[in-house]
TORDOMI-612441 format. One record per residue (C-alpha): chain; x, y, z; residue in three letters. Coordinates in nm, 2 decimals, decimal comma. Each point is the difference from the previous one (the first is absolute). Layout:
! residues N
A	X	Y	Z	ALA
...
This chain:
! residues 314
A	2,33	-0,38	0,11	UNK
A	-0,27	-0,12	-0,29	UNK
A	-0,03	-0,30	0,15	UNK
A	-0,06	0,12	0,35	UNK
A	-0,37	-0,04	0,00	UNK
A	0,00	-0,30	-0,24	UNK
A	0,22	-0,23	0,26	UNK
A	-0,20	0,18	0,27	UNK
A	-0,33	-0,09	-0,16	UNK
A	0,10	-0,36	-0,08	UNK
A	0,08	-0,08	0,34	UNK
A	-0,38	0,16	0,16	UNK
A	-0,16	-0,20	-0,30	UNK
A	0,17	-0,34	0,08	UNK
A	-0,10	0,04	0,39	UNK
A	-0,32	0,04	-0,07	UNK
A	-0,01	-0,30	-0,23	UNK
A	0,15	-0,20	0,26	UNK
A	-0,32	0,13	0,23	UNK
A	-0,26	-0,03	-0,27	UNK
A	-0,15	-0,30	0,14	UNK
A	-0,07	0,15	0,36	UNK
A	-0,07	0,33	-0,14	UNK
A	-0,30	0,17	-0,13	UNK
A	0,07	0,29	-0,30	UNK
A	-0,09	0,27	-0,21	UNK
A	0,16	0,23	-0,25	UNK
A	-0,09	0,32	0,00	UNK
A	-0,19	0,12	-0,31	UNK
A	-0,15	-0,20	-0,27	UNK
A	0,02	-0,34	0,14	UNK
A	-0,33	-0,21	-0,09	UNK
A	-0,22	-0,08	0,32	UNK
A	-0,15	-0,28	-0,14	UNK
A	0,24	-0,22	-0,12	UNK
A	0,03	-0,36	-0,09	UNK
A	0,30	-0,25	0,19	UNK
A	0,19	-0,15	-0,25	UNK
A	-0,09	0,26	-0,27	UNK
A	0,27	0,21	-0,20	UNK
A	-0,09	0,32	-0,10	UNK
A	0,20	0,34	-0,12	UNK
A	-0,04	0,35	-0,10	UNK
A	0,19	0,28	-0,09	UNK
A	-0,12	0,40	-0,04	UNK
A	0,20	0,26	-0,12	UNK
A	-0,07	0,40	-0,01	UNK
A	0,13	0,32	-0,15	UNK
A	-0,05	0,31	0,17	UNK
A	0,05	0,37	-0,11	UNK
A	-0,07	0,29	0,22	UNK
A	0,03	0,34	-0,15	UNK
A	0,17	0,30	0,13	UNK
A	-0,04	0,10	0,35	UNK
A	0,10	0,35	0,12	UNK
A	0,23	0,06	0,33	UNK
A	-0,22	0,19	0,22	UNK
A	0,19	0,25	0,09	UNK
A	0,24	-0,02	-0,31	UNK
A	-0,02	0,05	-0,37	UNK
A	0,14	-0,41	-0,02	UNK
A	-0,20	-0,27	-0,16	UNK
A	0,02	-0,40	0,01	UNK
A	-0,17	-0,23	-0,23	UNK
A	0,01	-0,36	0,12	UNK
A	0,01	-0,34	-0,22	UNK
A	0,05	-0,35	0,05	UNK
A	-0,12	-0,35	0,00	UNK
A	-0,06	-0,27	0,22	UNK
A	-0,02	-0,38	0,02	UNK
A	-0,14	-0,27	0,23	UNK
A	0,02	-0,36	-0,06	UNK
A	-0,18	-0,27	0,19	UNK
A	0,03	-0,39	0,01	UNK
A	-0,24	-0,25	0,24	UNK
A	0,03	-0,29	0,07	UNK
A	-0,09	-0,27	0,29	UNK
A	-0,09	0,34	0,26	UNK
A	0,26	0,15	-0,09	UNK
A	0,10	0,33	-0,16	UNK
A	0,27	0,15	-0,15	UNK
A	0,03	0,36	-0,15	UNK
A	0,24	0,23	-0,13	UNK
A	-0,04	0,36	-0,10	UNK
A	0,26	0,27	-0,20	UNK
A	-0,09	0,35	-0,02	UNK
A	0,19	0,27	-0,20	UNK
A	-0,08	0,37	0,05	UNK
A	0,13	0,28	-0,21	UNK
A	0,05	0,37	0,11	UNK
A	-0,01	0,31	-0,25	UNK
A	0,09	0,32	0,08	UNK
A	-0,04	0,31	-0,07	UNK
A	0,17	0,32	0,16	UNK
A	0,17	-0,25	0,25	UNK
A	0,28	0,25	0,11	UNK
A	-0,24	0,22	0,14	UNK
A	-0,12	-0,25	0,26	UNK
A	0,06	0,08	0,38	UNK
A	0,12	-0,35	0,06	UNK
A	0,26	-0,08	-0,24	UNK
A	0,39	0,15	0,09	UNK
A	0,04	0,32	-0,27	UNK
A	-0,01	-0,21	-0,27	UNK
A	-0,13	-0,09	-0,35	UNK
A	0,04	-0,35	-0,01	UNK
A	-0,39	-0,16	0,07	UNK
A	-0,05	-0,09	0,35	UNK
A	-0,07	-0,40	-0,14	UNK
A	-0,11	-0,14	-0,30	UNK
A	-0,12	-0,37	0,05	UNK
A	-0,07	-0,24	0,32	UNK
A	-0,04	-0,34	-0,02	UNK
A	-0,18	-0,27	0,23	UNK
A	-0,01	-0,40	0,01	UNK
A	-0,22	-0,16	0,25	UNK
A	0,02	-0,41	0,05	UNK
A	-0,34	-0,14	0,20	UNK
A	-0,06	-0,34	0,15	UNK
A	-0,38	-0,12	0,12	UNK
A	-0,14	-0,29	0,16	UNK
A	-0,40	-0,05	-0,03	UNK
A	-0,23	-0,16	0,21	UNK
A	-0,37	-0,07	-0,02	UNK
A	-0,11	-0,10	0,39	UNK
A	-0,42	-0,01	-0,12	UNK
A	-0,19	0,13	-0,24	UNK
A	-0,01	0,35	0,20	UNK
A	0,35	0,05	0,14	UNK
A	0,38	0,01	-0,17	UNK
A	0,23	0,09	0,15	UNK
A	0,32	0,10	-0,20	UNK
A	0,39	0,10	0,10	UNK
A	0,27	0,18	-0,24	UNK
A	0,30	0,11	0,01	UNK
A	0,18	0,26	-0,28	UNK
A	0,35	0,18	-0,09	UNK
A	0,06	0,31	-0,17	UNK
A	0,25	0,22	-0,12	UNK
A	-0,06	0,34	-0,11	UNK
A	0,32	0,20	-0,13	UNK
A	0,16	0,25	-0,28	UNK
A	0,31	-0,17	0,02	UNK
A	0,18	-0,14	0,28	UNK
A	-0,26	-0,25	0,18	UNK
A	0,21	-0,06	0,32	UNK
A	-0,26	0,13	0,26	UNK
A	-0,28	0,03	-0,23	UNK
A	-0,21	-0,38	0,15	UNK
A	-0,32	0,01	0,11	UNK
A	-0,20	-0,28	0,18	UNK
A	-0,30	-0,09	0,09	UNK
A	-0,22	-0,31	0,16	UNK
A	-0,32	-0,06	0,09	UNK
A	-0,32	-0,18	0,08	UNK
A	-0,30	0,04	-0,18	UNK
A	-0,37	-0,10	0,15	UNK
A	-0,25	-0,03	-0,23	UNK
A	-0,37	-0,08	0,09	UNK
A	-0,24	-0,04	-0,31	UNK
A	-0,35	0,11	0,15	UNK
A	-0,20	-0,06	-0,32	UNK
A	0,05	0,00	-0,37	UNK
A	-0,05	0,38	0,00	UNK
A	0,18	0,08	0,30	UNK
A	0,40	-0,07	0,10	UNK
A	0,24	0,08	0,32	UNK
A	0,30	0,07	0,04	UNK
A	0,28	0,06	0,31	UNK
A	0,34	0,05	-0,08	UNK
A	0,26	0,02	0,26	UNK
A	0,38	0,07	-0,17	UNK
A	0,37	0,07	0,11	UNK
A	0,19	0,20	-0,26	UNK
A	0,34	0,06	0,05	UNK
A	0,18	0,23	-0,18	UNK
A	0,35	0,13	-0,03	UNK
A	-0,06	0,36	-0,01	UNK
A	-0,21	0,02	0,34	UNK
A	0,03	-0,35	0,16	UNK
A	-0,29	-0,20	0,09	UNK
A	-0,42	0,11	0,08	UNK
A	-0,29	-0,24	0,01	UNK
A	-0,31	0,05	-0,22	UNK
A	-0,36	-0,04	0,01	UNK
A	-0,26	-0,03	-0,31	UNK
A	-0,35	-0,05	-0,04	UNK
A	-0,15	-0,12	-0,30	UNK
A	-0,39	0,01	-0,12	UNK
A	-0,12	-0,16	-0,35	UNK
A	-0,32	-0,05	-0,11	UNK
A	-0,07	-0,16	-0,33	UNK
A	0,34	-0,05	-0,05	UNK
A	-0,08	-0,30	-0,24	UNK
A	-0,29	0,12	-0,19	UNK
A	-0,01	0,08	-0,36	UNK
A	-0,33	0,24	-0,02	UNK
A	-0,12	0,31	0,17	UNK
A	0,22	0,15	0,30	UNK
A	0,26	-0,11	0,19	UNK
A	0,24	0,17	0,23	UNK
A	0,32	0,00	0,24	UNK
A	0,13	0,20	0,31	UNK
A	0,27	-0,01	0,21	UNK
A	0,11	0,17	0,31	UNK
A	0,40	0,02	0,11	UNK
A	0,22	0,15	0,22	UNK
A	0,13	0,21	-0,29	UNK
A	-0,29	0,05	-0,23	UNK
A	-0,39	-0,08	-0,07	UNK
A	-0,05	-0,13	-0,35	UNK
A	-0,33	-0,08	-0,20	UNK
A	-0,12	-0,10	-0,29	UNK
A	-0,33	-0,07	-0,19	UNK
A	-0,09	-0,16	-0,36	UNK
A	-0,27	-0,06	-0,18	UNK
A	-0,02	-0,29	-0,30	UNK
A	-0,21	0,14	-0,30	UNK
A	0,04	-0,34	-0,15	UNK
A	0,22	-0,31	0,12	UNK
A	0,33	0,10	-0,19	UNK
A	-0,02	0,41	0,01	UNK
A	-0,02	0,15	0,37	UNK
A	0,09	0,37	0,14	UNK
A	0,18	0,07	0,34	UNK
A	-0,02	0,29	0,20	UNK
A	0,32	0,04	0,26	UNK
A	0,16	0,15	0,24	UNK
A	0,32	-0,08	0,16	UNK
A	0,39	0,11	0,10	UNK
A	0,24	-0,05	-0,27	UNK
A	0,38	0,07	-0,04	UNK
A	0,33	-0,21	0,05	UNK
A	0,16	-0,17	0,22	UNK
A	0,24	0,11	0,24	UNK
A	0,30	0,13	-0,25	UNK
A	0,33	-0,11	0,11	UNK
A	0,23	0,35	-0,17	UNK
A	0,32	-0,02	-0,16	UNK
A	0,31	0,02	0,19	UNK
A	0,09	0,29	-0,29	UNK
A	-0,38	0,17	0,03	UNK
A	0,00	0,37	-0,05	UNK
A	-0,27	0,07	0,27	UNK
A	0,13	0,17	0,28	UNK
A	0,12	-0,21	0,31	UNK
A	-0,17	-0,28	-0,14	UNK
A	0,33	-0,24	-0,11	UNK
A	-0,17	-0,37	0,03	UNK
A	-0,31	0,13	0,14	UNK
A	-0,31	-0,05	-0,05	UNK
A	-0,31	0,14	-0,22	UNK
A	-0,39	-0,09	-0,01	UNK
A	-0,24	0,16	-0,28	UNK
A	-0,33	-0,01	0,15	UNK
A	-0,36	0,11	-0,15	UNK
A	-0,37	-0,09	0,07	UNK
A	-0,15	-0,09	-0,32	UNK
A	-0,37	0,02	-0,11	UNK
A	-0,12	-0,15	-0,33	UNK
A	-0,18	-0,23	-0,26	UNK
A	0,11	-0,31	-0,15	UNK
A	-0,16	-0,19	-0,30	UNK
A	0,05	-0,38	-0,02	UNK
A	-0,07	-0,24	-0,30	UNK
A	0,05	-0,36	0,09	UNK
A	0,11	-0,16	-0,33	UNK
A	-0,11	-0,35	-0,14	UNK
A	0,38	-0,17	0,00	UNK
A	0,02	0,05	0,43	UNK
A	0,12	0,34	-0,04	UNK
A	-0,09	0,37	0,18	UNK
A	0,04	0,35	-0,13	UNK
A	-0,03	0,26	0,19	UNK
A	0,04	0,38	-0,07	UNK
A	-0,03	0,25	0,30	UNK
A	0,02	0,37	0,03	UNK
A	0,04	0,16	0,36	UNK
A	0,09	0,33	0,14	UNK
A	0,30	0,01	0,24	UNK
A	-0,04	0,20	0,33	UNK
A	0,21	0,14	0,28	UNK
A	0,29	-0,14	-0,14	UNK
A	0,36	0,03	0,20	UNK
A	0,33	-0,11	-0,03	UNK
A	0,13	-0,11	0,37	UNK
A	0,34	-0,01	0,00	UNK
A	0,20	-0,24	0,32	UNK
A	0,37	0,04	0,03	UNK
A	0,21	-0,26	0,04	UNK
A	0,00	-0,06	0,40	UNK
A	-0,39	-0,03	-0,05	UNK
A	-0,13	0,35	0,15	UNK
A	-0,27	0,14	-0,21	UNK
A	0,16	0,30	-0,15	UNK
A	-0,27	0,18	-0,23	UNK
A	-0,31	0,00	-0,22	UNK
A	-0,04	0,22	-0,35	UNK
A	-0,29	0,04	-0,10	UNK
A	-0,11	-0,01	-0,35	UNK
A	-0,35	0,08	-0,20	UNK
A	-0,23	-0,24	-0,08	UNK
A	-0,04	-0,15	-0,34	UNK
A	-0,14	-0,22	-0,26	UNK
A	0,11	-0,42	-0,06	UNK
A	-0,10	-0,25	-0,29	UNK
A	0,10	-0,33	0,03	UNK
A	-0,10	-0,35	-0,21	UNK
A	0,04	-0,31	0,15	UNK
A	-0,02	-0,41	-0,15	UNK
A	-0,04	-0,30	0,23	UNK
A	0,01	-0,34	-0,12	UNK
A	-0,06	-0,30	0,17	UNK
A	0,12	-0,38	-0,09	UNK
């Protein structure tokens, strides 16, 4: 079943190709706006993440999360490719106490896994408007990933008002095997999105959350940014074998609202370091069982998250 969303994946990517020359693209996060036909360009970031414990409200159980995450990127003619693997790590403490796991004192999981595979085609119509379509794949599992795909496509229309000032309307489809299909809307604000002094900022307004963030250079390379956003995984595809109750090849979400500060240093050889410290709020776990009705949400006590992050670009 590994190669489920791979074959899957292969297949969306190759008829979009085929379309590429009557279509108009975008990939989702961290594509370059201003980009140059015929020009090759790559970058690759990875991050570590460590959250420390968090206490079960209403039990004396505690969670510390750990992982890391990667995102590669490759451009070339328009058009984008990405991939993405993420790797989160679950320690617990007092697990057999927990009023969702089946009398027990085996933990209720221990790692999750995610690969995401991303295909973008760009295109410039003036020096105002570009408008961009995407399409992605991911799977999010502990270990079986049959039923664990997620999908989503899109069309991206971005209106550049100024230097300082940048739209952007997002309409999406994501389809995903835990709950089926729902269309999305996103709107996107950035002002001085380019600049390398002083202020700059972004906001965004969804249908599932608002998120915004400002910075401010103190030099070109060293910069500070405020932010506040939702956070968590994707939708968890469970283990056939899982030991929380009625959930046999369901489904789990771990969802928080994060507010923090991050400090960048762009470094001379085209690299970006980043270190960030944020405060995790109203955080669940929503569990969905197998037949896709939403079963329950635990709720758990907020808590403290350090992560570092490098980006490179070639």
């Amino acid at each position: 079943m590994k190669n489920c969303l791979f074959e899957k994946s292969v297949f969306l990517l190759s008829s979009i190709v085929s379309l590429s020359t009557s279509w108009v693209a975008y990939a989702d996060v961290g594509v370059n706006r201003h980009h140059k036909d015929n020009h090759a360009e790559g970058s690759i970031e990875i991050e570590y993440f460590n959250a420390g414990d968090s206490k079960s409200s209403t039990e004396n159980a505690k969670v510390g999360t750990d992982g890391i995450l990667i995102e590669a990127e490759y451009e070339t003619n328009n058009m984008v490719f990405t991939f993405g693997y993420e790797k989160w790590n679950y320690n617990w403490k007092n697990s057999e106490i927990l009023s969702f796991v089946s009398n027990t004192a085996a933990d209720p999981w221990s790692t999750f896994t995610t690969l995401q595979l991303g295909f973008a085609y760009e295109h410039e119509i003036n020096d105002q408007w570009e408008l961009n379509y995407y399409i992605e794949a991911e799977s999010s599992y502990e270990k079986e990933t049959s039923g664990s795909n997620e999908y989503e496509m899109g069309v991206d229309f971005t209106y550049e008002a100024s230097k300082a000032w940048i739209f952007t309307l997002n309409t999406n489809y994501e389809y995903l095997d835990a709950e089926g299909g729902e269309l999305g809307v996103d709107f996107g604000i950035e002002w001085n999105h380019d600049k390398k002094e002083g202020w700059s900022g972004e906001f965004e307004i969804s249908t599932e959350f608002p998120e915004t963030s400002l910075t401010y250079h103190f030099i070109e390379e060293f910069s500070t940014t405020i932010f506040y956003n939702e956070s968590g995984t994707n939708t968890i595809r469970l283990s056939d074998s899982t030991v929380v109750t009625a959930m046999q090849g369901g489904y789990l979400e771990d969802e928080y609202n994060s507010f923090g500060v991050q400090f960048n240093y762009e470094l001379a050889d085209e690299g970006y370091l980043s270190l960030s410290i944020q405060r995790n709020m109203n955080r669940q776990f929503s569990f969905t069982d197998s037949s896709g009705a939403e079963a329950s949400t635990y709720k758990i006590d907020d808590g403290t998250e350090l992560s570092i992050m490098y980006s490179y670009t070639f």
